[in-house]
C-alpha positions in Angstrom: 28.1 24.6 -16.8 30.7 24.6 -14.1 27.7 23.3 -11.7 27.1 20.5 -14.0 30.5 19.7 -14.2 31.2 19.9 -10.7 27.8 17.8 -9.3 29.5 14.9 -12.0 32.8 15.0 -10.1 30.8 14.7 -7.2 28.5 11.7 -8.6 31.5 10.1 -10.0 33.7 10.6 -6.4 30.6 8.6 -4.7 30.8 6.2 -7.4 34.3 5.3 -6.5 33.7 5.4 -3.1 30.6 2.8 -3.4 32.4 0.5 -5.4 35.4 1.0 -3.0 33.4 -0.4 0.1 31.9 -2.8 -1.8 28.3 -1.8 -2.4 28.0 -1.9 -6.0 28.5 -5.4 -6.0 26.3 -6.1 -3.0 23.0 -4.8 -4.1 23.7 -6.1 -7.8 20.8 -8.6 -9.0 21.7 -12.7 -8.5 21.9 -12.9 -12.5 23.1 -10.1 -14.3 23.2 -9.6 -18.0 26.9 -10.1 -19.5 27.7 -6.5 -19.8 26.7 -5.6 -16.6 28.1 -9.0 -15.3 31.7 -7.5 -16.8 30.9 -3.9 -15.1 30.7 -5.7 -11.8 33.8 -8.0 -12.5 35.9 -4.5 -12.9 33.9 -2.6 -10.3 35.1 -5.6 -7.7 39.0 -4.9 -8.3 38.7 -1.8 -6.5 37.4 -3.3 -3.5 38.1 -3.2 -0.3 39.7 -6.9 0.3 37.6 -6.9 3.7 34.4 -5.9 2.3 33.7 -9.5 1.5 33.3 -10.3 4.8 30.8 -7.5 5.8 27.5 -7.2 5.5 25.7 -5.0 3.1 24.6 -2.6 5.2 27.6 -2.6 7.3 29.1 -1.8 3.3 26.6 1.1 2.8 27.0 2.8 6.3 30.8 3.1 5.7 30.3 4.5 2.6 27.9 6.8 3.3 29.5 7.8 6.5 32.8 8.5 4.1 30.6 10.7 1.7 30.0 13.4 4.3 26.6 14.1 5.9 24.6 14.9 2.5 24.8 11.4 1.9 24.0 10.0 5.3 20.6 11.7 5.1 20.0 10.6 1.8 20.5 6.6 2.9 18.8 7.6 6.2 15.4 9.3 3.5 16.0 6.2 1.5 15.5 3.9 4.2 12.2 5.7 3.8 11.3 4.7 0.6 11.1 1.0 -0.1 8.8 1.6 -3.3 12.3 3.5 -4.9 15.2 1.2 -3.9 13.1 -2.3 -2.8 12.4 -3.4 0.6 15.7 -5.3 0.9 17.9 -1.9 0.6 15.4 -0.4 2.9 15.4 -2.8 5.7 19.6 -2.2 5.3 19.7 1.1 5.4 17.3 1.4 8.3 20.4 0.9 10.8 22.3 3.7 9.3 23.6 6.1 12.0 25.4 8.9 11.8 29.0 8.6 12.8 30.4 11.9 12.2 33.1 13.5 14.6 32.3 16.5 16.7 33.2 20.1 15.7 35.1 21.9 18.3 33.3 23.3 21.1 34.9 26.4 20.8 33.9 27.0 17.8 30.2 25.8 18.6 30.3 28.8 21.4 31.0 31.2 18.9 28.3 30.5 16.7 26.1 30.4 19.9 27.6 33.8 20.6 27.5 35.2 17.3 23.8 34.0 16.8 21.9 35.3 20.2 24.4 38.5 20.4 25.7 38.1 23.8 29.1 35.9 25.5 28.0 32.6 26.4 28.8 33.9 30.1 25.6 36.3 30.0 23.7 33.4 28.5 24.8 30.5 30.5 25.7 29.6 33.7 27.9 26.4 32.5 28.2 25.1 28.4 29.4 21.8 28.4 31.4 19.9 25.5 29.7 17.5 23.4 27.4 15.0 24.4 26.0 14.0 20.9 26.7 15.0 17.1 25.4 13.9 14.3 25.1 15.3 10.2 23.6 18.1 10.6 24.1 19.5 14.1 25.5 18.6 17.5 24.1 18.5 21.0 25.7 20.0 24.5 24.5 20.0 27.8 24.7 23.7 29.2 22.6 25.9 32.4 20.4 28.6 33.1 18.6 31.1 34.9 15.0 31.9 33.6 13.1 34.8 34.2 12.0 33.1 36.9 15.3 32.7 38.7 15.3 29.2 38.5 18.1 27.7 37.4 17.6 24.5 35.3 19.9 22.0 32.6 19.0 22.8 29.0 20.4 21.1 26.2 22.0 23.2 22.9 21.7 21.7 19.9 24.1 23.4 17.3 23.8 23.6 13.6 27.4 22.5 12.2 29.5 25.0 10.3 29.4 25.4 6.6 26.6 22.7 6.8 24.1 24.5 4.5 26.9 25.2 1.9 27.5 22.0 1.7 24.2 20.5 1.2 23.7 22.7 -1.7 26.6 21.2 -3.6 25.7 17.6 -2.9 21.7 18.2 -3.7 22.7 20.1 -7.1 24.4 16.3 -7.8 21.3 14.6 -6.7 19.1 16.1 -9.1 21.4 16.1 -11.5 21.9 12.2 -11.0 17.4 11.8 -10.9 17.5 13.2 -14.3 19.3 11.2 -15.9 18.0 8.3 -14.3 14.9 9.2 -15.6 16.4 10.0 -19.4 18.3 6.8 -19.0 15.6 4.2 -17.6 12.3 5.7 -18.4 10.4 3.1 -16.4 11.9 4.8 -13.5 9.5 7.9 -13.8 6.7 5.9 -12.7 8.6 6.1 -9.2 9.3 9.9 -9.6 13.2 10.0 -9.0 13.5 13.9 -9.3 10.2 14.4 -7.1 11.9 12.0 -4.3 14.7 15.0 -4.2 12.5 17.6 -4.3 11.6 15.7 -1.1 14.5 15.4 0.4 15.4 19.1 0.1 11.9 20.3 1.4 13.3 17.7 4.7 16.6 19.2 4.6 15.6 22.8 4.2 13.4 22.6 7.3 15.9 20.4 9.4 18.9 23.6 8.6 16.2 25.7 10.3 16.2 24.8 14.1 12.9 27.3 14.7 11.2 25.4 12.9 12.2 22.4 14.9 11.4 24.3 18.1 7.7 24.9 16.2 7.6 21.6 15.7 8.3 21.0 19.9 5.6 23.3 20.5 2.8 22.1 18.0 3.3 18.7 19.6 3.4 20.0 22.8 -0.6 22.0 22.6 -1.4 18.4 20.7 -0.5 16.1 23.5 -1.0 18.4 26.7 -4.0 15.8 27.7 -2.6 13.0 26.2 -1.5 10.3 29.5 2.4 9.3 30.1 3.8 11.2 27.1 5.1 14.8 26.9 8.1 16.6 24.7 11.0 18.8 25.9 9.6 22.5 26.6 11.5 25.1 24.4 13.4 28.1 25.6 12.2 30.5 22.9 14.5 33.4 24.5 18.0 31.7 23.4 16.9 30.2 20.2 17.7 31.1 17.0 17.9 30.4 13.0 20.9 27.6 14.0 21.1 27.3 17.5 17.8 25.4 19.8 17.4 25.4 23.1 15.8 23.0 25.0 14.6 21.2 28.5 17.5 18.9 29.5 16.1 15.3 29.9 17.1 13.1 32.6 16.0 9.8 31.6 16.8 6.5 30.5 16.7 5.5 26.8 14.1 2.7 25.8 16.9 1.0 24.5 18.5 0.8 27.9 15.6 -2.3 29.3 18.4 -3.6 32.3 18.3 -0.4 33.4 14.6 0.4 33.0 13.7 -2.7 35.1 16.4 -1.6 37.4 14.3 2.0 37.7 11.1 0.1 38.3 9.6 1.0 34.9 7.2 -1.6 33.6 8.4 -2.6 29.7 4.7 -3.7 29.3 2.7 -0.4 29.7 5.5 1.4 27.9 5.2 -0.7 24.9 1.6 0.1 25.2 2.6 4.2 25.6 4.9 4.0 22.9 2.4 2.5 19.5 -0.7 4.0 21.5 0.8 7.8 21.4 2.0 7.3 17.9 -1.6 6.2 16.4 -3.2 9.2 18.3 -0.2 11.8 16.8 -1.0 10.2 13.3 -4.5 9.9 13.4 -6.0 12.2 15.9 -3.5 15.5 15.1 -2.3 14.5 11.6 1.0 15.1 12.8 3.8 12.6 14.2 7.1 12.3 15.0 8.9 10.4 12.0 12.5 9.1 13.6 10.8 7.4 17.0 14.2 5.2 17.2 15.1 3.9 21.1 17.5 6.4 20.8 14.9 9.6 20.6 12.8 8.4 23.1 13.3 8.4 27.3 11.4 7.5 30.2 12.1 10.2 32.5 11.2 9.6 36.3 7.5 9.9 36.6 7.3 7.2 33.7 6.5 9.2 30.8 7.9 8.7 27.8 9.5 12.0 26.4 10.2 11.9 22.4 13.4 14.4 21.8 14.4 15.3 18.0 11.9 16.6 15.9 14.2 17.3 13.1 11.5 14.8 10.8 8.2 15.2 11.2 5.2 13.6 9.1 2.0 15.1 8.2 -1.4 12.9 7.1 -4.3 15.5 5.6 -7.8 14.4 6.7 -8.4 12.4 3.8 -5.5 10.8 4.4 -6.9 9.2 7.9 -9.4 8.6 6.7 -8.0 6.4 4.4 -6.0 4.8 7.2 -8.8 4.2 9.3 -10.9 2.8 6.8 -8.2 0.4 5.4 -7.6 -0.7 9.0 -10.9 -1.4 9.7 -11.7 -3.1 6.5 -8.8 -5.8 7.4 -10.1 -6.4 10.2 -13.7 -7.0 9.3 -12.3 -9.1 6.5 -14.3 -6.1 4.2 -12.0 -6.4 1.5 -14.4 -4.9 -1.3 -14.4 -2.0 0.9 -10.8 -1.6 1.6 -10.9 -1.6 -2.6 -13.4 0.9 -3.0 -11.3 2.9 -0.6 -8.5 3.1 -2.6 -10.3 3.7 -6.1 -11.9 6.9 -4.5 -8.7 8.3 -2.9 -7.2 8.4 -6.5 -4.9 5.6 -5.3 -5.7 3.3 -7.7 -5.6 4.7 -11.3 -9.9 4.2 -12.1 -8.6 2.1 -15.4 -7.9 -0.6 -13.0 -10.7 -3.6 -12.1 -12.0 -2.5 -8.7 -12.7 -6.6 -8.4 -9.5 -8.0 -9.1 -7.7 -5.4 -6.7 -9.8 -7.0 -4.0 -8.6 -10.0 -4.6 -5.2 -8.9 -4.5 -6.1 -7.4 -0.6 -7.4 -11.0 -0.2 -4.2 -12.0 -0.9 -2.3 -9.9 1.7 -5.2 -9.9 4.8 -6.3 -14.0 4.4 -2.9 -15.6 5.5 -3.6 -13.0 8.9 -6.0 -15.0 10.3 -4.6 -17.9 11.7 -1.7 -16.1 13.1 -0.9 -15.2 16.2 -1.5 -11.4 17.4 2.2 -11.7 18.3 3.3 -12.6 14.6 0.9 -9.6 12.7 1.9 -6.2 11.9 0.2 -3.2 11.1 3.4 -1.8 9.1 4.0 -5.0 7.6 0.5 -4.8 6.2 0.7 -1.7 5.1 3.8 -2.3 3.8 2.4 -5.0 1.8 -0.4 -3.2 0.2 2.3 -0.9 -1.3 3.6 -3.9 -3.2 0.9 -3.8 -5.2 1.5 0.0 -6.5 3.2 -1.5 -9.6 1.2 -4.0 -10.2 -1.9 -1.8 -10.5 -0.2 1.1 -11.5 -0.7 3.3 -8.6 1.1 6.5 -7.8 3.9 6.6 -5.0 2.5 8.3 -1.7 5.0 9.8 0.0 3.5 10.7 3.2 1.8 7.1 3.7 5.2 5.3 2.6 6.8 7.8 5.3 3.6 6.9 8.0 4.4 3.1 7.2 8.3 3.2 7.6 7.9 5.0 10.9 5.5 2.7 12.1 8.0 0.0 11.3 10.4 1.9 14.1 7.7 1.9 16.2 6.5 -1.3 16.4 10.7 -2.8 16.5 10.9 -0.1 19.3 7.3 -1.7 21.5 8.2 -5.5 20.7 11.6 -4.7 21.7 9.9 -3.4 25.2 7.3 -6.4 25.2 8.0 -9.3 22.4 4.0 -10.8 23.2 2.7 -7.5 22.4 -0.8 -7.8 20.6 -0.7 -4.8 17.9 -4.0 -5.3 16.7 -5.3 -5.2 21.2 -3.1 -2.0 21.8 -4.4 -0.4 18.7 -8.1 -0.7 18.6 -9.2 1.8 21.1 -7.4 4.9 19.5 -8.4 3.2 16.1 -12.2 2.8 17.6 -11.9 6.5 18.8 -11.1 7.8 15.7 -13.7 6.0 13.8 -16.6 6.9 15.9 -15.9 10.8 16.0 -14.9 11.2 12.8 -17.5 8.0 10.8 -19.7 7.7 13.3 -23.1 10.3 13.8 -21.3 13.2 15.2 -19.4 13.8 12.4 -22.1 12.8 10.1 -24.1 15.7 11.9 -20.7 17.4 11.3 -20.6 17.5 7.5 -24.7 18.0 7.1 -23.5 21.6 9.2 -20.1 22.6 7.0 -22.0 21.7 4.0 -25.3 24.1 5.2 -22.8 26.7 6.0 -20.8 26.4 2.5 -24.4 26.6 0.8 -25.4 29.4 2.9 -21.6 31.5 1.9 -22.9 30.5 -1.7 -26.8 31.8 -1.0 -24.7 35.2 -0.4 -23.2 35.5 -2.8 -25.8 34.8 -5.3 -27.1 38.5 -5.8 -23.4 40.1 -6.6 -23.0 36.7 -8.8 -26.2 37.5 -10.7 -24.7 41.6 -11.1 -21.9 40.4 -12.4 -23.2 38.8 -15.0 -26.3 41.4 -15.9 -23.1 43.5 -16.6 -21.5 41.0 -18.7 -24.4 40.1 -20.6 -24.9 43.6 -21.5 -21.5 44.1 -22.7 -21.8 41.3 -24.9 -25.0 42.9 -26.1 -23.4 46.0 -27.1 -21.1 44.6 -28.7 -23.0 42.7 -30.9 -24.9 45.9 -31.8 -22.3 48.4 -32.4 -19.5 46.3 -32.7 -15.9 47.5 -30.2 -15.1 50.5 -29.9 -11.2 51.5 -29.6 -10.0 54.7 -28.5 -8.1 57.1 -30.3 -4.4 56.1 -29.6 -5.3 52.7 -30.4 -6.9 53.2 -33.8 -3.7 55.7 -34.5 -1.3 52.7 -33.4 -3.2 50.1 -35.6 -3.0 53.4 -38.4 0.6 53.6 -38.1 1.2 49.4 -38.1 -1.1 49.0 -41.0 0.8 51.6 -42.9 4.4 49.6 -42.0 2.9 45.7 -42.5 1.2 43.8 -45.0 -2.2 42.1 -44.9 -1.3 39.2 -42.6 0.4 41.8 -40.1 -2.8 44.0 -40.0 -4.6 41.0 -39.1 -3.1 40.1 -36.2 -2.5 43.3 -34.7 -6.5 44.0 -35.0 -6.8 40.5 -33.0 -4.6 41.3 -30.6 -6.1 44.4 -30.0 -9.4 43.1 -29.6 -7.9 40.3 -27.3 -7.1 43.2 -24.9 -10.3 44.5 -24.9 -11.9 41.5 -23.6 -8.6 40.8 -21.4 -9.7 44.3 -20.0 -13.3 43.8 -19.9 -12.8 40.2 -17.9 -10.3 42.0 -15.0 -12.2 45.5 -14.8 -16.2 44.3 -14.6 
């Protein structure tokens, strides 16, 4: 109870707080009904008397940035999900930053100290102050001496004090706020409120845990070691821990930084091309991709590659999952819209109560008004993004992992057009697309499934003869028991004895069917 009542101060704090920098009244519907026409009308007295002249999500940054970091990583997960809070929201909370101050870096020694058991003078040669903090943890520039005797920059990223604590309280309020959304607007559930948490804490659970960010580093790392002009930061496993990572300094220039790219030498052009190329091959190809590229996690370091730092959010596609991508790419492009359709019905996508011919025609709707557009002008995210318009009409369940894959690839293609505003998605795209389609639809991998399926029927061939001796042994227990009936040993009869003697018909009854229920409970685990 004092949880409950706690996560409802909290909910009712933010609620102040929102209505306070003007939010409530900025995402509130053109025409609402009276009574929520009068809520607004008494929600605007509290606010801020310059919020008027801000825009909304200038309103929902400061508000969010006010709430503490729990909240900034909800609006930044939000951002996320344009199926649960519209695409206008989305596109507003997509420039949400973190703007929190920096903890003090004497106390960010300590917990380097405290976590890898030595003074930060055995560990390092130099720890610098902070270069970069943000809601979770904070970033310094320090230097070493590997085992190697080289001495090299590394950068420190520090989980923040008390951070976990914290997150705790303010995701006890979330869920408590997603149920009662769902009690109070059933038509909600449809969108899974509570299940969007669940996601969030999973995110958050994993981001609290910096090995697992250094994991992260190193699966990408075996992924892309052939992959040209892209590479992440190596890992120095010795000094990480549980809240402190250690990494390869980077000396580079941000991709948001053209002047001084250009001034380098670097060609914006073939980086554009680096930067959508190497995110289609991590999505596709590996199933795995990095899920904040933003201009400000990505560098071009001196040979020209473009190194991606932060892997605090990471996305995952299962096979049938590209596969899915792959096919509904292709089938836009061919103009195959039946097939795009069919895709989706056999994924589970589309509930199978739906008219496989009228969802076509609602993918004519979205790939038609492509063709006459300049490559410049078309976008694989948009499309994407368009397609999950549609989940409401046709009743489809939320994806999370393809809404995720289609928000990133919005940062990703901002991040290229920024870098080259001609660029030709659809040109860049088609050879890792082509690629993928060809090993994994083409012969080889027809070839492929002919051989797992021979070996999955061989594993059954197997198995067959213990199969068959397991049930000759039930089949003769059966038999025997239709001959002479159970047999109980002595305690039990004595127990049902000693119940029937204390019970009255209806209890002697049921204790003889439990007791035969765990007979054959017994017979089932022990043949």
């Amino acid at each position: 109870m004092a949880r409950v009542i706690g996560s409802l101060f909290l909910l009712a704090r933010a609620g102040w707080v929102l209505a306070r920098e003007g939010v409530v009244t900025a995402v509130a519907p053109p025409d609402p009904p009276p009574l929520a026409r009068l809520g607004l009308w008494a929600v605007s007295l509290v606010e801020r008397r310059d919020a008027e002249g801000t825009s909304r999500g200038q309103r929902a940054s400061r508000a969010l940035n006010r709430l503490g970091p729990s909240w900034i990583k909800l609006g930044q997960f939000l951002a996320t999900r344009p199926d649960v809070i519209g695409r206008t929201l989305a596109d507003d909370l997509e420039a949400l930053q973190d703007r929190v101050e920096a903890f003090p870096s004497d106390e960010a020694r300590a917990i380097v100290e405290k976590s890898i058991g030595k003074p930060i003078s055995e560990a390092f040669l130099a720890f610098g102050d902070v270069v970069a903090a943000a809601s979770i943890a904070q970033v310094h520039k320090a230097r070493i001496r590997g085992r190697d005797g080289v001495e090299r920059d590394v950068a420190v990223k520090v989980l923040r004090p008390d951070v976990e604590a914290r997150f705790r309280r303010d995701l006890a309020a979330f869920y408590l706020a997603a149920r009662l959304i769902e009690t109070v607007a059933p038509f909600t559930r449809r969108l899974r409120p509570i299940a969007v948490v669940d996601t969030l804490a999973r995110s958050v659970r994993l981001e609290m845990d910096l090995r697992l960010e250094a994991a992260a580093l190193s699966e990408m790392a075996e992924n892309t070691a052939a992959d040209p002009d892209f590479r992440v930061p190596t890992v120095d496993w010795e000094r990480t821990r549980r809240n402190v990572l250690v990494l390869e300094w980077i000396d580079g220039l941000k991709l948001g930084e053209p002047q001084a790219m250009a001034a380098a030498g670097h060609d914006p052009i073939r980086l554009s091309k680096v930067v959508m190329q190497s995110f289609l091959r991590h999505a596709m190809r590996d199933g795995f991709f990095h899920a904040d590229m933003h201009q400000g996690n990505l560098f071009v370091d001196a040979k020209g590659d473009l190194v991606a730092v932060d892997y605090g959010i990471t996305g995952r596609l299962a096979p049938s999952e590209r596969r899915f991508l792959a096919e509904i790419l292709y089938g836009f492009i061919t103009r195959d819209y039946m097939r795009v359709a069919r895709v989706h019905f056999e994924a589970g996508y589309v509930p199978a109560s739906q008219e496989l011919e009228v969802f076509a025609q609602a993918l004519r709707a979205v790939g038609e008004p492509l063709r006459d557009r300049p490559p410049s002008e078309i976008s694989m995210a948009g499309l994407l993004g368009q397609l999950f318009e549609y989940t409401d009409v046709f009743d489809m369940k939320t994806q999370p992992r393809l809404i995720l894959l289609q928000k990133t690839m919005v940062v990703v293609e901002g991040v290229a057009r920024v870098l080259d505003p001609d660029l030709d998605i659809w040109a860049v795209s088609e050879p890792v697309v082509r690629e993928w389609v060809e090993k994994n639809l083409g012969p080889t991998a027809r070839i492929a499934d002919v051989a797992s399926s021979a070996g999955a029927a061989g594993r059954l061939a197997l198995a067959l003869p213990r199969l068959a001796e397991r049930l000759e042994t039930v089949s003769d227990a059966a038999a025997r028991w239709a001959d002479g009936g159970i047999r109980l040993d002595a305690e039990t009869v004595e127990a049902i004895a000693r119940a029937d003697r204390r019970h009255g018909r209806v209890e002697r009854f049921a204790l003889v069917v439990g007791a035969v229920s765990l007979a054959v409970l017994a017979l089932a685990l022990f043949v």
